[in-house]
C-alpha positions in Angstrom: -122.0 -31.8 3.8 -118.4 -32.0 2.7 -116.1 -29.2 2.4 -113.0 -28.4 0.2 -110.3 -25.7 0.2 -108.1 -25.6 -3.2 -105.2 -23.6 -1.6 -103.3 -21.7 -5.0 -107.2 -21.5 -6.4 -106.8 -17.9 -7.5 -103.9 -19.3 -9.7 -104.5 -20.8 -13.4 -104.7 -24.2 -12.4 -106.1 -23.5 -8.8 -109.4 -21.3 -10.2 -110.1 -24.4 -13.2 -109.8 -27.2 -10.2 -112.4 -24.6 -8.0 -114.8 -24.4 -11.0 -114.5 -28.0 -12.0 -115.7 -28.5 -8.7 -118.3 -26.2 -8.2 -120.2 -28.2 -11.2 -119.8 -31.2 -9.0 -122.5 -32.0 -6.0 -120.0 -33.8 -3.9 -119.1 -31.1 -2.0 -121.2 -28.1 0.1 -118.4 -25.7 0.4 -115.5 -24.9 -1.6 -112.8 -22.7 -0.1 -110.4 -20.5 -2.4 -107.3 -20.4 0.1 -104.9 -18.2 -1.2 -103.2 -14.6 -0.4 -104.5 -12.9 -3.2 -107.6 -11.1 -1.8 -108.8 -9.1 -5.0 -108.7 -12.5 -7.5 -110.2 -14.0 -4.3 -113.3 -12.2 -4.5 -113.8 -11.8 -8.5 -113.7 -16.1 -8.9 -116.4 -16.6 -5.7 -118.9 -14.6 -8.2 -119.1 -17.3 -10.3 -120.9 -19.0 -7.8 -121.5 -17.0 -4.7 -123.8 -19.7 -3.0 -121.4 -22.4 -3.0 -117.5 -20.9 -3.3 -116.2 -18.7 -0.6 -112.8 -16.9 -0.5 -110.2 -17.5 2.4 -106.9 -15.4 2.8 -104.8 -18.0 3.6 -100.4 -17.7 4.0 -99.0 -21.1 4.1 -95.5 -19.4 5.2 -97.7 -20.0 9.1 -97.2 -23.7 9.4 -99.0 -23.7 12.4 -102.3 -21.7 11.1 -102.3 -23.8 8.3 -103.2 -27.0 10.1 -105.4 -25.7 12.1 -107.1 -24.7 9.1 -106.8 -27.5 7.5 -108.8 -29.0 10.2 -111.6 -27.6 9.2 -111.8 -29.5 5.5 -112.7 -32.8 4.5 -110.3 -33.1 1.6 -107.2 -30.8 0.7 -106.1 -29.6 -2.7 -103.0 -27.8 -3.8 -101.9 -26.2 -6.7 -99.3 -23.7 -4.9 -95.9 -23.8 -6.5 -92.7 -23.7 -6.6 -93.6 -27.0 -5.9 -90.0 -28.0 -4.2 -90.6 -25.5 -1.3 -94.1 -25.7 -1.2 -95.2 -29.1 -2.0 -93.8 -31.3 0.9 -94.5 -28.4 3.6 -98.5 -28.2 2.8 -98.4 -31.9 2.4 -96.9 -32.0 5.9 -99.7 -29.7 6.9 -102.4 -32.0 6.0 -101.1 -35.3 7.5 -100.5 -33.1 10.9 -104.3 -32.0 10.1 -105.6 -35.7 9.1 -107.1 -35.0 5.9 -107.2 -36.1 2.6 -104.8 -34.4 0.0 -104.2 -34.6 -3.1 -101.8 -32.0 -6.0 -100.5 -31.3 -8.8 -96.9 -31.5 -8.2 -94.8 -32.0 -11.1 -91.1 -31.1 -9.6 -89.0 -34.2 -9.3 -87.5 -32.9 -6.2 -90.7 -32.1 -4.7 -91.6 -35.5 -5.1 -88.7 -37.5 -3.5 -89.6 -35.3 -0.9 -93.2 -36.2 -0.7 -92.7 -39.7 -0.8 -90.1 -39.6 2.4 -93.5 -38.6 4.1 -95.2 -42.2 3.2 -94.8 -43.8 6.6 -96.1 -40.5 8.7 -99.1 -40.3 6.0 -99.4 -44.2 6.7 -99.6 -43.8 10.5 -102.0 -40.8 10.5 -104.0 -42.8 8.5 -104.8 -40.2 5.7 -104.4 -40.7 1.9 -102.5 -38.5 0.0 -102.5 -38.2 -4.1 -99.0 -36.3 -5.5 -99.0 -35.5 -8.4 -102.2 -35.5 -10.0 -102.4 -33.3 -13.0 -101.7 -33.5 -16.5 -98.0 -34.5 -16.2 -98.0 -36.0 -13.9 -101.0 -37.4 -13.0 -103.4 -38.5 -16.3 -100.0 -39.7 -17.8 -99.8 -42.3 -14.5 -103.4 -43.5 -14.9 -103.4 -44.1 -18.6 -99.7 -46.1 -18.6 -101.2 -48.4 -15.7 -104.4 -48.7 -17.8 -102.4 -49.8 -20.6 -100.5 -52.3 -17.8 -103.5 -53.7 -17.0 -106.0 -53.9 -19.1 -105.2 -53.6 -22.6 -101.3 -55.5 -22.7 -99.9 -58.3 -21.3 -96.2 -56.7 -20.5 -95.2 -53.3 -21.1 -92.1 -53.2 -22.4 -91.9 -49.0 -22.8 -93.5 -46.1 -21.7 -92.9 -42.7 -23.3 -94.5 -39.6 -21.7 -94.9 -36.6 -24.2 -96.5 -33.0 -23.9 -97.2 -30.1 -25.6 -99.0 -26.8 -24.3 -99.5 -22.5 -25.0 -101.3 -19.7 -25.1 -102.9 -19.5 -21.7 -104.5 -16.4 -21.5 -102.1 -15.6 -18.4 -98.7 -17.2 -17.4 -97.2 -16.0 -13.7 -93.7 -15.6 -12.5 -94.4 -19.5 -10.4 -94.7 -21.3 -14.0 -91.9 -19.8 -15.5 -89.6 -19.8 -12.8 -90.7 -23.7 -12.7 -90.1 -24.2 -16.6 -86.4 -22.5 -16.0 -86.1 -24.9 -12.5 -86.6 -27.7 -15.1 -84.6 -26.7 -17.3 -81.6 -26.3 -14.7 -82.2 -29.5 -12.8 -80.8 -33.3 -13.3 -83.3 -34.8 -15.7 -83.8 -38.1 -14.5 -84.6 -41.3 -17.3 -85.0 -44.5 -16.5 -83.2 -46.6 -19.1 -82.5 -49.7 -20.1 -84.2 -50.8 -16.8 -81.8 -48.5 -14.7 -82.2 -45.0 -13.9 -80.0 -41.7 -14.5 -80.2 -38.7 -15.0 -79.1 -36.1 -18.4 -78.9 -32.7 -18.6 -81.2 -30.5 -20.3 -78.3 -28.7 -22.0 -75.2 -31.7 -22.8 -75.0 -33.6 -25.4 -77.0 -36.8 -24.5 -80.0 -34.6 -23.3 -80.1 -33.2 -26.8 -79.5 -36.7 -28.4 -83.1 -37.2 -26.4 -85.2 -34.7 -28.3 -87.4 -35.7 -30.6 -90.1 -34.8 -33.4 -93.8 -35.4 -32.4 -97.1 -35.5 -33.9 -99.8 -34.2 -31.2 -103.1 -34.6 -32.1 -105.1 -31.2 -33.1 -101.4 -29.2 -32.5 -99.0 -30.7 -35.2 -95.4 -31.6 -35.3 -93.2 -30.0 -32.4 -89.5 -31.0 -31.1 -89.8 -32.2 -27.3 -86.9 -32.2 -24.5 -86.4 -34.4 -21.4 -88.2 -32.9 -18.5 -87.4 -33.3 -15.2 -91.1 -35.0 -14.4 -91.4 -37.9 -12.1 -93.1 -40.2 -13.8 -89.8 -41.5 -14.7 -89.0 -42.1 -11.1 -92.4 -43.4 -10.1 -93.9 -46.0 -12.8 -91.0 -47.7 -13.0 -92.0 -49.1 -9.4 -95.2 -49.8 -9.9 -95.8 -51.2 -13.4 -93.1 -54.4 -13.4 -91.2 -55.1 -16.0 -90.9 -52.1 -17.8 -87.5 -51.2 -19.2 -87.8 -47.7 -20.1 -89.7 -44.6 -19.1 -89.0 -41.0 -20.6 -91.2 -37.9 -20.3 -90.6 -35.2 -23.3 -91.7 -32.1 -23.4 -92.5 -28.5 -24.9 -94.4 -25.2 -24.7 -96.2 -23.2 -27.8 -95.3 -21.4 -29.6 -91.3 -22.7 -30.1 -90.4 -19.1 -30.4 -91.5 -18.8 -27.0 -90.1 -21.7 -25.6 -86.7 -21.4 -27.5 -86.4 -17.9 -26.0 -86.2 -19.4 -22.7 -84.1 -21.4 -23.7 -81.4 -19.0 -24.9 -81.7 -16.9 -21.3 -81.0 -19.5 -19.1 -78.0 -21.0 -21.5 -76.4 -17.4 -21.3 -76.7 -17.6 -17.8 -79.5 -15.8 -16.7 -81.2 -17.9 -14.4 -78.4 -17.6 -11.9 -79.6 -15.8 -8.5 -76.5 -14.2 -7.2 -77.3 -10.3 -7.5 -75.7 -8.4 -9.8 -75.4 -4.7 -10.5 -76.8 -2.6 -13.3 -75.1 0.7 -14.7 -73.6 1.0 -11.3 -77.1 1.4 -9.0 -76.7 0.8 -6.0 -79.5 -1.6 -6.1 -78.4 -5.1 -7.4 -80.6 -7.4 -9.0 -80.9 -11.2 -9.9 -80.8 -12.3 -13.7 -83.6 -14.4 -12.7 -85.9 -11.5 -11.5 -84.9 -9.8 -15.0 -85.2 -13.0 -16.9 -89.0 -14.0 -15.6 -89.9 -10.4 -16.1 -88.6 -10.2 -19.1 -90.1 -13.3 -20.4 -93.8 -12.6 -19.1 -93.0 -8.9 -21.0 -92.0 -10.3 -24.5 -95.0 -13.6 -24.7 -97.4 -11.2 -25.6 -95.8 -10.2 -28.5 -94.2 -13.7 -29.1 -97.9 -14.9 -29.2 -99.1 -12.0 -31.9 -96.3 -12.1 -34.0 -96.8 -16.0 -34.8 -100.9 -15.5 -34.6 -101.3 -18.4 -31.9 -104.5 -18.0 -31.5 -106.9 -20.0 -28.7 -104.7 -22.3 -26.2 -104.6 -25.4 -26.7 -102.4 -28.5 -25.7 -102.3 -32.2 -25.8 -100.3 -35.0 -23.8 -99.6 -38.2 -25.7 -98.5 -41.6 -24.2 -97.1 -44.3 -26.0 -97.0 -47.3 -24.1 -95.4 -50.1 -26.1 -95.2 -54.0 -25.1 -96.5 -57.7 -25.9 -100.3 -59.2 -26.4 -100.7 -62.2 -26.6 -96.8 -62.8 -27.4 -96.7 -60.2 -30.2 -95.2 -56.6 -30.4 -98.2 -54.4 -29.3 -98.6 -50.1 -28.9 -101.0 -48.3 -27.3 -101.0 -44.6 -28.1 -103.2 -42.3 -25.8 -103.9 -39.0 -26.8 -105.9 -36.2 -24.4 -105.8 -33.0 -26.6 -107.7 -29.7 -26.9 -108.0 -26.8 -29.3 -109.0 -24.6 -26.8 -107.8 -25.4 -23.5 -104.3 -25.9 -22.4 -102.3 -25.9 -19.0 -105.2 -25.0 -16.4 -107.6 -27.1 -17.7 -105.3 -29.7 -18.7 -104.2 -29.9 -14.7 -106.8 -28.4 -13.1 -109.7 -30.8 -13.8 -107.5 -34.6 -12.9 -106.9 -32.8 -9.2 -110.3 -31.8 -9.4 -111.1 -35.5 -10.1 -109.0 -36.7 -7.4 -110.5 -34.5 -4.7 -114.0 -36.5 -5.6 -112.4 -39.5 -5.8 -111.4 -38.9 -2.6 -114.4 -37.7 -1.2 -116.5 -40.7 -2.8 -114.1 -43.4 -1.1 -112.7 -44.5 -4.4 -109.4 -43.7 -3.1 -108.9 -45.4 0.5 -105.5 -46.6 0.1 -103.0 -45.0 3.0 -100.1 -43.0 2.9 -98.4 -40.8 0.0 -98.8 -42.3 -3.4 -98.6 -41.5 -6.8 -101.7 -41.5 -9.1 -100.6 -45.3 -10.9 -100.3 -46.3 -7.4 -104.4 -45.6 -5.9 -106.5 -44.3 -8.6 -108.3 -46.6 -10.9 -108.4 -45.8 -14.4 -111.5 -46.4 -15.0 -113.1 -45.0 -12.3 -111.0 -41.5 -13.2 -112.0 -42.1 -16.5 -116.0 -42.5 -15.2 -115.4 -39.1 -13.2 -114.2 -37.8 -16.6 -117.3 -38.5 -18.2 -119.2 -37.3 -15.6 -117.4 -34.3 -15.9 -118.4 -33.8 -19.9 -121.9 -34.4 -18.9 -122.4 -31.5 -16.8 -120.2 -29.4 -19.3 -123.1 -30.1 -21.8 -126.9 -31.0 -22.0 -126.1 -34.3 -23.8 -122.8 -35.1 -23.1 -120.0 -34.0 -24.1 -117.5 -35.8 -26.8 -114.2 -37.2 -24.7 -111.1 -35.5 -25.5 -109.4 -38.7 -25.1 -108.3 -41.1 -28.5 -106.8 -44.2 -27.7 -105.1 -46.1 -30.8 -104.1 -50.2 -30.5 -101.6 -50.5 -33.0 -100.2 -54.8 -33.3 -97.2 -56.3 -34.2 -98.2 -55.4 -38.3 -98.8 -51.8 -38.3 -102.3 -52.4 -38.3 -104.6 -49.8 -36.3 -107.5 -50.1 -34.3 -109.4 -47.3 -32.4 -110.7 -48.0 -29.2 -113.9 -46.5 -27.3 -114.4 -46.7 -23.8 
């Protein structure tokens, strides 16, 4: 029988891919590789027979693709993504196995895909990318490509997210990375990039209605999407991806720390210790010590999240819009990631991914076979089935709006 390691799986996203998968039959064995011994061993109770814990450093190149041999498919959810993404990636083609993450640093990604010909020649397919956003944002534009318009015209990527139960150092430190990066756009069928903070990054925000959240301002965010669709679904003369985290008082106080300056990493002394610190050590733990009471002050509640794609473009020689909606009242972030790699690895292992190399999701994965996987998915989850968390409005050239079930 197959086996699986989800390298990261103690993480948030990491232990809702290993439990997504433990519900599946596709694979005998699923390996928690990560460094963290204790979580380790409190997430293989949940199912002792079939998930084991591995310690497992990817800082050892070498170890790791030996280990790596040992698996039929790969799955990583370690971040920072931009130092760890393309060196476990490289891991895996060295190893020959399948791969597949949940990489959502633009960096990272130019990285990954420099690796294409080396995947190519070792024969092994390997999925970047393959989470929320990225990932199920990919699959539903080239749905909408495909299937339900003649030409897309626009693609606009837009998510919303909070109140995980926990939120590590690796997720902030990425939200700060993303905030401190070039954003890039792709524009008027040309690409460039904006900065979070100027002038024409703020002229980019918008207000959004997210279905089962409400109304919330989004920002650019440096996701690649923008980089990626834009060679694989012709035509299309814009793609943006817009973003924000719940509650805003949470997200605006990041915002504030790193526009005073305190996500720089030159150390810095503090009432004249000796010992010098970074403002981005203070900032991170700062920030994991005030969401707590961030999150009780405005009574957040459950998590809960939602991405929403508007994909706009002709039918039939008419102005068309599809508007895809995945949302949850009570899941957010690790479920909202966690299950599409988790998808991915079966795909993989079923065959329904063959195509070589390193691709991104609109690239290999069908979006109706993910979509099939999906369902699959809500059927274990529940006796009867349960109801998809996916809406998918078709709005035509007269305002007029049509829901459609798949």
């Amino acid at each position: 029988m197959a086996r699986v390691i989800i390298l990261g799986g103690c993480g948030v996203v990491g232990s809702v891919a290993t439990k997504t998968l433990a519900a599946f039959p596709d694979f005998s064995e699923i390996i928690i590789g990560d460094i963290n011994t204790t979580r380790g061993q409190e997430l293989i109770q949940s199912s002792p027979e079939k998930i084991k814990y591995q310690y497992i450093d990817v800082n050892n190149f070498e170890k790791l693709v030996n280990t790596l041999k040992e698996f039929d498919v790969v799955v990583n959810t370690i971040g920072p993504f931009y130092k760890y993404g393309p060196l476990v990636l490289k891991a895996a083609i060295q190893a020959g196995k399948k791969y597949v993450d949940v990489s959502d640093d633009v960096d990272a990604t130019q990285s990954a895909l420099k690796l294409h010909s080396e995947a190519k020649s070792a024969e092994v397919s390997a999925i970047i990318g393959l989470g929320s956003s990225p990932g199920v944002t990919n699959i539903l534009a080239r749905f909408a490509a495909t299937d339900l318009l003649d030409e897309v015209i626009s693609i606009d990527l837009y998510h919303a997210h909070g109140g995980e139960p926990i939120e590590g150092p690796g997720v902030i430190f990425h939200r700060i990375h993303a905030m401190t990066t070039d954003i890039p756009v792709f524009i008027d069928g040309a690409f460039k990039t904006v900065n979070f903070f100027s002038e024409e990054g703020k002229s980019l925000e918008e207000d959004i209605e997210f279905e089962k959240l409400g109304n919330y301002r989004v920002h650019p965010y440096p996701h690649p999407e923008t980089i990626t669709i834009p060679q694989y679904i012709p035509k299309v003369k814009r793609v943006t991806n817009k973003g924000t985290v719940l509650p805003p008082e949470y997200f605006n106080l990041i915002i504030d720390l790193v526009r005073n300056g305190l996500h720089e990493e030159t150390p810095i002394s503090v009432k004249g210790s000796p010992a010098k610190i970074k403002p981005i050590d203070f900032a991170i733990s700062y920030i994991i010590h005030a969401r707590d009471r961030i999150l009780k002050e405005t009574n957040f509640g459950t998590q809960r999240g939602c991405v929403k794609i508007v994909v706009k473009g002709k039918k039939a020689d008419k102005d068309h819009t599809i508007v895809f909606s995945l949302a949850s009242e009570d899941q957010a972030l690790g479920e909202g990631t966690g299950m599409p790699v988790a998808f991915g690895a079966i795909m993989l292992q079923r065959d329904l991914i063959t195509d070589k190399g390193v691709l991104p999701p609109e690239a290999c994965v069908n979006p109706m076979e993910f979509l099939g996987i999906l369902q699959e998915h809500l059927s274990l989850e529940t006796a009867s089935g349960g109801a998809s968390p996916l809406t998918i409005e078709s709005i035509d050239a007269e305002g007029k709006t049509e829901k459609i079930t798949i």
